[in-house]
N, C-alpha and C positions, 0 to 999 in steps of 0.2 A: 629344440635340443632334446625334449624329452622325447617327441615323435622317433627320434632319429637312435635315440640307446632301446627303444622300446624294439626296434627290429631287428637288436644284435642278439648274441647268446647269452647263457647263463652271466659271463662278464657282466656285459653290460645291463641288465635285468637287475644285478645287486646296485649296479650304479644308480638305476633308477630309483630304488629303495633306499637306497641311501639320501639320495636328492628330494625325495617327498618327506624322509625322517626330518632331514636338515629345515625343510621348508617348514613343519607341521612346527619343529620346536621354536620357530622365530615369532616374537612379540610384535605382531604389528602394531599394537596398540604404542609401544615404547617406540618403535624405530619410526613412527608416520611423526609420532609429538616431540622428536628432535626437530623433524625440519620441519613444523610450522608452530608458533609460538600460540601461548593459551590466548583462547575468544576471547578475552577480557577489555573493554575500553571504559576511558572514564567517561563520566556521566553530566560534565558541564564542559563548555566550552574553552576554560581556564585549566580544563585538567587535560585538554587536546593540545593543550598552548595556543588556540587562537583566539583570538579575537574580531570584532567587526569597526573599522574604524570610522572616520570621519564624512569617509565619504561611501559607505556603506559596505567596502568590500572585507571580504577575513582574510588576514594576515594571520603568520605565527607571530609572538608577539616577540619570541628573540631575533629571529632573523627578517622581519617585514616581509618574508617572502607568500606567497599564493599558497593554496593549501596542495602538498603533493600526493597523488592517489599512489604511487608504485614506493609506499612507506618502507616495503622491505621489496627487495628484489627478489623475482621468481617465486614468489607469496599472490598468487594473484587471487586464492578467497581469501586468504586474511584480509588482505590492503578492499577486498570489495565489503568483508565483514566491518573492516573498519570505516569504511565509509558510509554505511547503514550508521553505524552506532552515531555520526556524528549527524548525518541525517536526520533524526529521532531526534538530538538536541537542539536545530535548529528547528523543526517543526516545534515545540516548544517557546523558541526561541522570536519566532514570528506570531505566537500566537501571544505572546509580551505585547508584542509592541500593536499589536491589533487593538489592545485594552487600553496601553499606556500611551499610546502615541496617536493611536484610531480613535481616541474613546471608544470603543465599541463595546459592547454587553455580548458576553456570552449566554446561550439560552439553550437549554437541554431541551432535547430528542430522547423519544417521543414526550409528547406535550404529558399526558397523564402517565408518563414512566414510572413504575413502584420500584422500592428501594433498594430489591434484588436484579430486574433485568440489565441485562446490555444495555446502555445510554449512548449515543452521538449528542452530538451540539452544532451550532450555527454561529456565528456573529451579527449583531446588529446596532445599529447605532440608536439613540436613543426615541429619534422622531420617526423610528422606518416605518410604521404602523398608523401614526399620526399626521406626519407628515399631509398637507392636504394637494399639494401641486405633483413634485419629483418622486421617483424611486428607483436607486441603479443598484439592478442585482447582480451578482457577482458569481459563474460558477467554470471552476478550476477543469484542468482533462483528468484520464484515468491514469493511473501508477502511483506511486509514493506521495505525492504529493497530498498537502491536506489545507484548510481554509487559511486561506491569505497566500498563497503559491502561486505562480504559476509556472513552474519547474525549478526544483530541486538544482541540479545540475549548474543553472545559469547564480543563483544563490549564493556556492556555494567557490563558484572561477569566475564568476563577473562582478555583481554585487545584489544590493536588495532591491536598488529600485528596476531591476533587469528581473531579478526572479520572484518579486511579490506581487500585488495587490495592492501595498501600497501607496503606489503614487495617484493610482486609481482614486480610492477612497480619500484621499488627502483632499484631490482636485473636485470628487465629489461634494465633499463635505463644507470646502469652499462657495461652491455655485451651488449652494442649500439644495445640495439634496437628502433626503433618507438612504442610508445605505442597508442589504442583508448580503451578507457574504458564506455562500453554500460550502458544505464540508460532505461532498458527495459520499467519497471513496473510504471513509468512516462509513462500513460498515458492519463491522463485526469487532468482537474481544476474543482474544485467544488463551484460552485458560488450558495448561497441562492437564495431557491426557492422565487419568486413574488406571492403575494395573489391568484394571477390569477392562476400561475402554481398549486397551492396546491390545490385549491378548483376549478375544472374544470367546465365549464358551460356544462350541456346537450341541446339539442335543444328536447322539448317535448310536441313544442307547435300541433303536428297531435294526441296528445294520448284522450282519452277521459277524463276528470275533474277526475272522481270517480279515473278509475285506477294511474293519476298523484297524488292526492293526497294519493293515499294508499301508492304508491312506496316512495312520500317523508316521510310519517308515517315512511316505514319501515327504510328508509335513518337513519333518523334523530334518530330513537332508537337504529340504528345499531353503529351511529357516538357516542352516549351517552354511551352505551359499550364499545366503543372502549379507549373513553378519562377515562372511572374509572379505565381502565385495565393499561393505561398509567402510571395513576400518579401512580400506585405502581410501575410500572417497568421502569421509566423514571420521576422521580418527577421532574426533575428540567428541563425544558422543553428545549430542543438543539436548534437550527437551523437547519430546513428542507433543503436541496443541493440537487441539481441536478448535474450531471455529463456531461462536454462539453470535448468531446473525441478531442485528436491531433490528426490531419489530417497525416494517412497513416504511423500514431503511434501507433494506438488503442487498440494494442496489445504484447506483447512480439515478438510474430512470426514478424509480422508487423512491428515493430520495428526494428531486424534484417536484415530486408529483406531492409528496408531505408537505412540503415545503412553502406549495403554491396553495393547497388546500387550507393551512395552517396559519398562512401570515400572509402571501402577497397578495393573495384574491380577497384577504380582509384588512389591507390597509387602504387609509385614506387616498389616497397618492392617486389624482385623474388621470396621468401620464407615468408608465414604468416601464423602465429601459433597460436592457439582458445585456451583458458583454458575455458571452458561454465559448468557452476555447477549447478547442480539438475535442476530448468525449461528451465534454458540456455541452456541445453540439449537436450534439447527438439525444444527449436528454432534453435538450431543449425541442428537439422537432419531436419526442414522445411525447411530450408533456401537451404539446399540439394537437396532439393525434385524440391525447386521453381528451383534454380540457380546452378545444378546440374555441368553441363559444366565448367561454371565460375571455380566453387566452386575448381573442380580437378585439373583443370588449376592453381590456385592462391597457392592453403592451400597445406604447410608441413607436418603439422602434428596435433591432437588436444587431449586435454586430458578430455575426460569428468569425472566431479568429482560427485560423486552420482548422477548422472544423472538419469532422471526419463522419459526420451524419451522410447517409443517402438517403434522397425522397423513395426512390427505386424497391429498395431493401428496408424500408422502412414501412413500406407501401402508405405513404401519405397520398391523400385523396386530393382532388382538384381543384378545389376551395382551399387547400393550407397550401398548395404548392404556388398560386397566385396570389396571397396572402403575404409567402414569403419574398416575393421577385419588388413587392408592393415596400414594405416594411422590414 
């Protein structure tokens, strides 16, 4: 429309000014935060109205029904915001029943962490270390998910023993084994970014006047695009984070690789058995790669479950890849 008055006469050339006046005075900020309601969700289970009942699945608790994801119609990042927030609570909420129902011990990452860094954690049960026969370690895929998981998703529209670890550890714990249950995907805290981090200084004081000021010109119109494109697609403006990685956690592989160094290459256990699922899989044939020797030495047996490892692209050598066809 604007293309199309821009190629009439003097008429139409006001109409266009007129339609950029009109446009420039409108609030996006007020007209985006009618149609979609503030980020806000509660922070327990009880404040979402659900619950987990008897036979593990969440219910609301007035209407017994499934949990609904399209909470408002045609809201589709709220109802996804709002499915995060209650994600977060059940990741909590598993990690309850890990302690209270697992017995399990949580155990802080890195081992000698000072009182300021980034910290992960692990779960373990109280013999995993002592243990002198079993040990079945436990490690989740990559996304949301966090120790005692094995998808979010299944959790949260089918039940727990569909999307945890649980029944795992339960049936472990029965047939004396030691249990460690990995929290890969921990790895990092997200602490808001400081005025300073957001808006970086340059040092530009060698340039010549003209060219500094053209570049702030172009800055400053590029920063003015950037924020009109925002408030459509972010009206309600978040909190800027940076990302403070755990030392020698940083990563799933990395992760493993602490993990094995730290507890299971120094537990009692003559036999230890991996179940590692879809990127677990994947850490697990690294951790092969790193700690090859060990690895033969220690592991019985391991079950990868959708694993999404390649020997190929991994480039595993010829000894781990009959190793693996073996065990």
């Amino acid at each position: 429309m604007m293309a199309q008055l821009q190629q009439g006469g003097p008429d139409e050339k006001e109409k266009t000014t007129a339609l950029k006046d009109l446009l420039s005075r409108i609030d996006l900020d007020e007209l985006m935060k009618k149609d979609e309601p503030p980020l806000e969700f509660p922070d327990t289970l009880e404040g979402f109205e659900y619950v987990f009942n008897e036979k593990g699945q969440l219910r609301h608790i007035k209407t017994g029904e499934p949990f609904v994801f399209n909470y408002r119609e045609d809201l589709h990042r709220w109802n996804q915001k709002r499915y995060e927030a209650l994600g977060e609570i059940i990741t909590k909420y598993v990690y309850e029943l890990l302690q209270k129902e697992c017995h399990l011990k949580k155990v802080t990452l890195p081992v000698d962490a000072t009182e300021s860094e980034p910290k992960s954690f692990i779960f373990m049960s109280e013999d995993a270390l002592t243990n002198p026969d079993k040990l079945l370690v436990l490690i989740h895929g990559n996304g949301v998910v966090r120790a005692g998981q094995w998808a979010r998703r299944l959790i949260i529209n089918e039940d727990l023993d569909s999307g945890t670890q649980i029944p795992y550890i339960k049936r472990a714990t029965e047939e004396s084994y030691g249990v460690i249950v990995l929290n890969p995907n921990e790895n990092y805290i997200e602490v808001e970014k400081t005025k300073a981090q957001v808006q970086p200084s340059s040092d530009s004081s060698d340039e010549p006047a003209e060219k500094r000021e053209r570049k702030e010109k172009i800055q400053k119109e590029t920063k003015k695009r950037r924020d009109f494109y925002e408030k459509y697609r972010n009206p309600q403006k978040e909190k800027e984070t940076t990302q403070m990685y755990i030392r020698d956690n940083g990563s799933p592989e990395e992760h493993a690789i602490y993990v094995w160094d730290h507890f299971i290459s120094q537990s009692a256990a003559e036999n230890v058995f991996f179940v590692a699922h879809s990127y677990g899989g994947l850490a697990f044939v690294e951790l092969m790669i790193q700690r090859e020797a060990e690895v033969k030495n220690k592991v019985t047996a391991v079950a990868l479950t959708d694993s999404v490892h390649n020997v190929w692209h991994q480039e595993v050598g010829k000894t781990i890849r009959e190793w693996m066809r073996e065990v």
